[in-house]
C-alpha positions as CSV (number, residue, x, y, z in Angstrom):
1,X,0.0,0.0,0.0
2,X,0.7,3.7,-0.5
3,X,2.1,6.2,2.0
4,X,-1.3,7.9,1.9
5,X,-2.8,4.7,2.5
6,X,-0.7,3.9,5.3
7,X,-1.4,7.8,7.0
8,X,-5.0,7.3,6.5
9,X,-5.0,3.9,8.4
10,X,-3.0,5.0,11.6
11,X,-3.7,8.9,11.5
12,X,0.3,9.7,11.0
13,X,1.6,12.2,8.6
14,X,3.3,10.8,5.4
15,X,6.4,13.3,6.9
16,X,6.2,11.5,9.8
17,X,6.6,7.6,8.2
18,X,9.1,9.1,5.7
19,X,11.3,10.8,8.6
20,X,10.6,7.0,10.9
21,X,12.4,6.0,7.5
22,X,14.9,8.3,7.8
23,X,15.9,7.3,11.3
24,X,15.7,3.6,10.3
25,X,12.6,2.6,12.4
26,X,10.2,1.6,8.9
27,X,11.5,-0.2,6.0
28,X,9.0,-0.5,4.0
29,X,9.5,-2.3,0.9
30,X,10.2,0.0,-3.3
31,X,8.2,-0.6,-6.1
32,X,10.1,-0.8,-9.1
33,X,9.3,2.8,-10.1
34,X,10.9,4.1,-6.3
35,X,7.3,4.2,-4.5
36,X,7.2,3.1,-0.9
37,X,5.1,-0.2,-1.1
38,X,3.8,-1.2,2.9
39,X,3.2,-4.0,4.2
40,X,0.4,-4.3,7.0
41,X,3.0,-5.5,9.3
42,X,4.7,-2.1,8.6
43,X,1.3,-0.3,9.5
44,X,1.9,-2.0,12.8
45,X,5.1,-1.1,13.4
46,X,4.1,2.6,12.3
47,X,1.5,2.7,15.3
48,X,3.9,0.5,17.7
49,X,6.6,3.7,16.7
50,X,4.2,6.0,17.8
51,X,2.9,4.6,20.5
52,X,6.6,4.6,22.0
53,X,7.1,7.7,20.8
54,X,3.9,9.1,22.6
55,X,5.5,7.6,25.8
56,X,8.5,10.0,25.7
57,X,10.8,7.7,24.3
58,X,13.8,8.9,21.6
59,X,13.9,7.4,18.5
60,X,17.5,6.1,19.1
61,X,16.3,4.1,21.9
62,X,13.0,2.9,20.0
63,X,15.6,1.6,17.0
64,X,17.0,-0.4,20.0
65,X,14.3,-1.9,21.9
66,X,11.5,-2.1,18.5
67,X,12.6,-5.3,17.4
68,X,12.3,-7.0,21.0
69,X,8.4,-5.5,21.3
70,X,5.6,-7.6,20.8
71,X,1.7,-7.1,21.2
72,X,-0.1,-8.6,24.3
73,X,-3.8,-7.8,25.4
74,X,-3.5,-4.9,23.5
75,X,-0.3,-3.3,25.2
76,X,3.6,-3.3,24.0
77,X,5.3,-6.1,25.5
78,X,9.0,-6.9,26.1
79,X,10.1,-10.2,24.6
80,X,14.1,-9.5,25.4
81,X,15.5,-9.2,28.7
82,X,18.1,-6.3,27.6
83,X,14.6,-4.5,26.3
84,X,13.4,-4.0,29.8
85,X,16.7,-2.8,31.3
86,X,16.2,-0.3,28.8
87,X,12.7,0.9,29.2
88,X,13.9,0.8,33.1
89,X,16.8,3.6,32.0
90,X,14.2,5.3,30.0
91,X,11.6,5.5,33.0
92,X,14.5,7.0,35.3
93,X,15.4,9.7,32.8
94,X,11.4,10.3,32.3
95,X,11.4,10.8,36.2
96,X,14.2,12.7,36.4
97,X,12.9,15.2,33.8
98,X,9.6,15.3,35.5
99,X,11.3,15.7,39.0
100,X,13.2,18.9,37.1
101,X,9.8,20.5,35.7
102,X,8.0,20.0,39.6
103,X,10.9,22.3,40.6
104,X,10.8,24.6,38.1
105,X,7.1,24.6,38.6
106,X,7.6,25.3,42.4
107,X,10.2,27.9,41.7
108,X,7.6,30.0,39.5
109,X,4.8,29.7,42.1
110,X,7.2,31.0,45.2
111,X,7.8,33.7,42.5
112,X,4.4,34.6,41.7
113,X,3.4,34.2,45.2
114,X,5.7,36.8,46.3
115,X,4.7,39.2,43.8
116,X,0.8,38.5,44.6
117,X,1.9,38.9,48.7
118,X,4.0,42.0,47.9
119,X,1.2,43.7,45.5
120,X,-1.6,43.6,48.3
């Protein structure tokens, strides 16, 4: 099937599969005339990529942990025992930013709080 076809079916930009292409996450197959042809296993892997993309993952690490992900009751599933040491390392740094953005949240409302307490 067509890029189009492939965007219509899992609601992602064309740009979006050709730059997953680009970063070596999609492979979908050439016609002879240089048009992408996909598969429907690549439409899967399209929505898997974005799904791990959604989740605040990089693309570097979805390249590594993508081929050790399979589907179970509807969630992404680890198959590889590296994969979840990964995901683990990903979940830290995911905390870690969030940790940062609480501060810098707190930081602002001490901020704004002084200016509201000074102002009255």
């Amino acid at each position: 099937m067509r890029i189009s076809e492939v965007s219509d079916r899992t609601g992602i930009p064309a740009r979006l599969l050709r730059y997953y292409e680009e970063q070596d996450l999609l492979v979908p197959a050439r016609s002879s005339s240089g048009y992408r042809d996909y598969s429907p296993t690549d439409v899967e892997v399209a929505r898997r990529i974005r799904q791990l993309l959604d989740a605040g993952l990089s693309t570097a690490t979805i390249r590594t942990v993508l081929p050790c992900l399979t589907e179970r009751a509807g969630h992404l599933a680890p198959i590889c025992a590296q994969t979840i040491e990964d995901l683990k390392h990903e979940q830290a740094r995911i905390e870690a930013s969030i940790a940062a953005l609480v501060a810098s949240r707190d930081a602002i409302s001490a901020v704004v709080e002084a200016g509201v307490t000074s102002a009255s």
